[in-house]
C-alpha positions as CSV (number, residue, x, y, z in Angstrom):
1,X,17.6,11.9,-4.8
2,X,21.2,12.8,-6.5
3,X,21.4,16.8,-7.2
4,X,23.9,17.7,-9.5
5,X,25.7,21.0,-10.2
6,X,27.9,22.2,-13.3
7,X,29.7,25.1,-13.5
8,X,31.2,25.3,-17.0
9,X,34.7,26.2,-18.6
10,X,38.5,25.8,-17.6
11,X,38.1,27.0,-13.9
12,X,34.5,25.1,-13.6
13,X,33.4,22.4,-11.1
14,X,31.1,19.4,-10.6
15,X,29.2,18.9,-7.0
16,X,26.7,16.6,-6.3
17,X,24.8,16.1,-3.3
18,X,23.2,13.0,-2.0
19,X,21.9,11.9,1.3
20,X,25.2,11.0,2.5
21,X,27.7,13.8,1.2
22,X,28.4,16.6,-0.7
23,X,31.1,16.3,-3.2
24,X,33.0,18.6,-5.4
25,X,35.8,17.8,-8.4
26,X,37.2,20.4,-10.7
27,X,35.8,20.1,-13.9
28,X,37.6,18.1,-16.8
29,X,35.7,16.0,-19.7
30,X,36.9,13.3,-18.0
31,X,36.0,13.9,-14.5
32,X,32.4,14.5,-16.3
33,X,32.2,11.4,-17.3
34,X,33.4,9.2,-14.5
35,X,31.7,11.2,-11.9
36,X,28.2,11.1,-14.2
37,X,28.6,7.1,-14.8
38,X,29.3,6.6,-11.0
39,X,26.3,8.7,-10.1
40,X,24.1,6.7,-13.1
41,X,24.9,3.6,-11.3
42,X,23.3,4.5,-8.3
43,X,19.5,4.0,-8.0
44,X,18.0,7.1,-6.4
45,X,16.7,9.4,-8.7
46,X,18.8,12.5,-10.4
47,X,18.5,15.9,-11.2
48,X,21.2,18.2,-12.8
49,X,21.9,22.4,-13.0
50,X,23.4,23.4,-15.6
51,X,24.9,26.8,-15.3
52,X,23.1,28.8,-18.6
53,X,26.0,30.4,-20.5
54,X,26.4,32.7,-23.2
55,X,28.8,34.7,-25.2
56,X,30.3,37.6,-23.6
57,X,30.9,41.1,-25.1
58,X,34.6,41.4,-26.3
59,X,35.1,37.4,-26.3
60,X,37.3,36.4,-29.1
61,X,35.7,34.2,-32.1
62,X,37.6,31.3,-31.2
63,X,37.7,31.1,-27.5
64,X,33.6,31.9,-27.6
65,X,33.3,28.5,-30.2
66,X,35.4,26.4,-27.7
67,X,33.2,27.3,-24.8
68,X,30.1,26.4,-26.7
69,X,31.3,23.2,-28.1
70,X,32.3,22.2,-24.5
71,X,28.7,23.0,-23.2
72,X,27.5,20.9,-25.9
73,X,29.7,18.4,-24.5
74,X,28.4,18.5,-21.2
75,X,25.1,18.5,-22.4
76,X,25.5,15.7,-24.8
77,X,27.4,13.6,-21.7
78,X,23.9,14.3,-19.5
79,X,21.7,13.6,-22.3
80,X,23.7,10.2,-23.3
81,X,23.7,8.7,-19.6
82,X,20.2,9.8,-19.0
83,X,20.6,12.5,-16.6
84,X,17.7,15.2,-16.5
85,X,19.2,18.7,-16.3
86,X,17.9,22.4,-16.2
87,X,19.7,25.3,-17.3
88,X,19.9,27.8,-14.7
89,X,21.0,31.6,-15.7
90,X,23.8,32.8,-12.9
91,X,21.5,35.3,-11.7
92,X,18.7,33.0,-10.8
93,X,20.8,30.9,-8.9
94,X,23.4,33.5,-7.1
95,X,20.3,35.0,-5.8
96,X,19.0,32.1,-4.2
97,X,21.6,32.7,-1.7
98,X,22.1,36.9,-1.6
99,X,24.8,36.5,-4.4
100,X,26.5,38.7,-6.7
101,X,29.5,38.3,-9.1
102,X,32.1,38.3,-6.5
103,X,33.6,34.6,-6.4
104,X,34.8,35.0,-3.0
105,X,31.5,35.3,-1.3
106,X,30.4,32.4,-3.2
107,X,33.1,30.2,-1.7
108,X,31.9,32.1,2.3
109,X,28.2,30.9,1.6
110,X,29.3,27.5,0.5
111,X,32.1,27.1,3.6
112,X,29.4,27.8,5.6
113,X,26.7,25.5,4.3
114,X,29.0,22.8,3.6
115,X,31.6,23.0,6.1
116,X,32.9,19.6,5.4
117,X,33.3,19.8,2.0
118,X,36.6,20.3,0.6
119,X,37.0,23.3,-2.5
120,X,40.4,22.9,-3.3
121,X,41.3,21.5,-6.5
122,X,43.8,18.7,-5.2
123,X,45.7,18.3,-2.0
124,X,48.6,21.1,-3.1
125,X,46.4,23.4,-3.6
126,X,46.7,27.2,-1.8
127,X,43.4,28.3,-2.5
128,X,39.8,27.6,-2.9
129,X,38.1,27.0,-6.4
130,X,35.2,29.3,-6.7
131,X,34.0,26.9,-9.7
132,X,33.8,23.7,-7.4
133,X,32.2,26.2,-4.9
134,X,29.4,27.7,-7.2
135,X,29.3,24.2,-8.6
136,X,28.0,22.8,-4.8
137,X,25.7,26.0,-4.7
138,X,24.0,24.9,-7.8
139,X,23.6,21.3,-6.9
140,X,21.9,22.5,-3.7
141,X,19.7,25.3,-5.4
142,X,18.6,22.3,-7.6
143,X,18.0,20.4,-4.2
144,X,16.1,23.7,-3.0
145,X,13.7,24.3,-6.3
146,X,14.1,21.5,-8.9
């Protein structure tokens, strides 16, 4: 089995765990698509989370319709390859694993269940993304109860 995790918008990620490796890209349309063929090709079963999003209070007309045409995106990317997916509201999730809104500790509980695993964006990177990080967290809550 191929668990999948999708953390929308511009600082976002994409994980996926499968019986060999965990794996984590910053998310781009077309790291979406690459990384969803690849995963298509291979025969185990999959199963995606999809973080549940919404508009937030304050969030300007236009920037709130580009975020929901790019979920649409993702979800018409999953739906066009053939890849089930849930949406999964960030509180459901982020308690899962004694979360709250602060990124940081979401990038501790994921260093520490996936040691191995990078979370920086590309090699020049200074920091950790907390997108690719909640991203992983996802793919293994979907592991965990989906």
């Amino acid at each position: 089995m191929i668990y999948i995790g999708i953390d929308p918008g511009k600082k976002g990620g994409i994980a996926y765990i499968d019986e060999y490796k965990a794996a984590t890209l910053p998310f781009s349309a077309e790291g979406l698509i690459d990384t969803m063929i690849s995963l298509d090709m291979a025969s185990s079963p999959k199963i995606c989370c999809l973080e549940e999003v919404h508009a937030l209070p304050r969030q300007g007309v236009a920037s709130t319709f580009t975020f929901g045409e790019g979920y649409g995106y993702i979800k018409g990317v999953l739906e066009t390859i053939g890849i089930p997916y849930q949406t999964v509201s960030p509180r459901r999730w982020k308690k899962e694993f004694g979360l709250c809104s602060d990124k940081k500790k979401s990038i501790e509980v994921c260093k520490r269940l996936f040691p191995k695993t990078s979370l920086r964006a590309s090699d020049r990177s200074r920091t950790e993304s907390d997108g690719m990080a909640e991203a992983l967290l996802m793919a293994e809550y979907a592991r965990r109860k989906l």
